[in-house]
C-alpha positions as CSV (number, residue, x, y, z in Angstrom):
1,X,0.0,0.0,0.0
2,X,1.6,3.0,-0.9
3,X,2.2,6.0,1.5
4,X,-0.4,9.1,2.0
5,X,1.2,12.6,2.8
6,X,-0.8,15.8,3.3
7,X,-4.0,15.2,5.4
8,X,-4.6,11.9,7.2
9,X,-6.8,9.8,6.2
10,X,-9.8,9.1,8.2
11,X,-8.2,6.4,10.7
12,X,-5.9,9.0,11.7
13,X,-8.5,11.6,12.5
14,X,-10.9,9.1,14.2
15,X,-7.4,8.2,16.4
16,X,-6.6,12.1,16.6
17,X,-9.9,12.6,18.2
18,X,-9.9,9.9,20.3
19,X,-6.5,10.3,22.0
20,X,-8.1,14.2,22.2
21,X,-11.3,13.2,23.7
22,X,-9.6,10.6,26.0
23,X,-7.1,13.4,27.7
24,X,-10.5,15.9,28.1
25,X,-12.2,13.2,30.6
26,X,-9.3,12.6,32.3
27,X,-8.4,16.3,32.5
28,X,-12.1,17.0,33.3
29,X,-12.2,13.8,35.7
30,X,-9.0,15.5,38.0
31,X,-10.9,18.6,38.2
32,X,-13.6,17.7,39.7
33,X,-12.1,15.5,42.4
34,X,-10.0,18.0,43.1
35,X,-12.8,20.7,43.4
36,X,-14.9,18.1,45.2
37,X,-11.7,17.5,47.8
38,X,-11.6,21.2,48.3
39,X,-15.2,21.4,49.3
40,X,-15.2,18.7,51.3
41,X,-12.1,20.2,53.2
42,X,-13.6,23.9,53.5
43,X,-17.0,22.1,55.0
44,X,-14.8,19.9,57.2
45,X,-12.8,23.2,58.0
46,X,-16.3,24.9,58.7
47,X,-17.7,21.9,60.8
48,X,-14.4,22.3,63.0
49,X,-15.2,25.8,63.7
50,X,-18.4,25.3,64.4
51,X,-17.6,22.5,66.8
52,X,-14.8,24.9,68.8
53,X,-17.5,27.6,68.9
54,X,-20.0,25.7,70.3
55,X,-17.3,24.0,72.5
56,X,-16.5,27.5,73.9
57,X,-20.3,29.0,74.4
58,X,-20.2,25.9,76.7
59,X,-17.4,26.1,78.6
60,X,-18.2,29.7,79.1
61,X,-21.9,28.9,80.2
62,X,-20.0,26.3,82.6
63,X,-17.4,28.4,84.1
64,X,-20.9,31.1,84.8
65,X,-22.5,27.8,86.5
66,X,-19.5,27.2,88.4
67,X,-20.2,27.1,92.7
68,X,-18.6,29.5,94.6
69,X,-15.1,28.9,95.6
70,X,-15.7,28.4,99.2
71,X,-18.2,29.2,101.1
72,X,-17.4,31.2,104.2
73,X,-17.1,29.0,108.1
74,X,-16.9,25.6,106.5
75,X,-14.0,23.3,106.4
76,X,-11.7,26.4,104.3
77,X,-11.4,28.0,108.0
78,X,-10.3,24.5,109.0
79,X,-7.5,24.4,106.2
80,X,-6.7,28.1,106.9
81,X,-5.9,27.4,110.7
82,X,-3.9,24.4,109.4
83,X,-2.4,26.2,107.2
84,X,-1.6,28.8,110.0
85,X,-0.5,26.5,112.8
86,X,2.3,25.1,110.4
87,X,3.5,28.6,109.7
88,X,3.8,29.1,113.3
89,X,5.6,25.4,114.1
90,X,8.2,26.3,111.4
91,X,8.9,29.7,113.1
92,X,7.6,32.4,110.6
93,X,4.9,33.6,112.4
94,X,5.7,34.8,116.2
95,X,2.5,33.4,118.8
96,X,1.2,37.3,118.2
97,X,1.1,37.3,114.5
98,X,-0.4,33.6,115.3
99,X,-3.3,35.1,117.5
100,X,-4.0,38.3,115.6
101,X,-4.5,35.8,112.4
102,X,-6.4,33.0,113.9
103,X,-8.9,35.7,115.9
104,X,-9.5,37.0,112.1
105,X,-10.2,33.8,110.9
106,X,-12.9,33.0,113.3
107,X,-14.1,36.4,113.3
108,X,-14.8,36.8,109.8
């Protein structure tokens, strides 16, 4: 069979646009995954967000709920006498300082 030259033949051009066609759905087929990754990473980045504000309206409604610290003539004037009887038996309170302290305590 002798050889063509100019145009090819219609083989060629069915091939040409097949190869052509071929490279467009894979082209178009990377696009949208990658689009589709990129939404699904902004609405996971958006759901975080979310989570860590709602996370926060809580811990702030918690910390508003919180008890008191102490409530005053319970066991924290217990601990505070401890606490001030062992300053006195390591020496850095004189028995004066120790009195004053302990009638505040139990005053008020």
């Amino acid at each position: 069979m002798p050889q063509r030259f100019g145009r090819p033949g219609l083989l060629g051009t069915i091939a040409r646009t097949a190869v052509i066609s071929g490279t467009a759905s894979a082209v178009s087929g990377r696009v949208n995954r990658r689009m589709a990754d990129r939404d699904m990473r902004q609405q996971m980045d958006a759901q975080a967000q979310q989570q860590a504000m709602v996370d926060q309206a809580a811990h702030q409604a918690q910390a508003q709920m919180a008890p008191p610290a102490a409530a005053p003539g319970g066991t924290d004037r217990v601990s505070q006498l401890q606490a001030l009887a062992e300053l006195k038996a390591q020496g850095l309170l004189t028995e004066q300082e120790f009195a004053a302290e302990k009638a505040r305590i139990l005053n008020g």
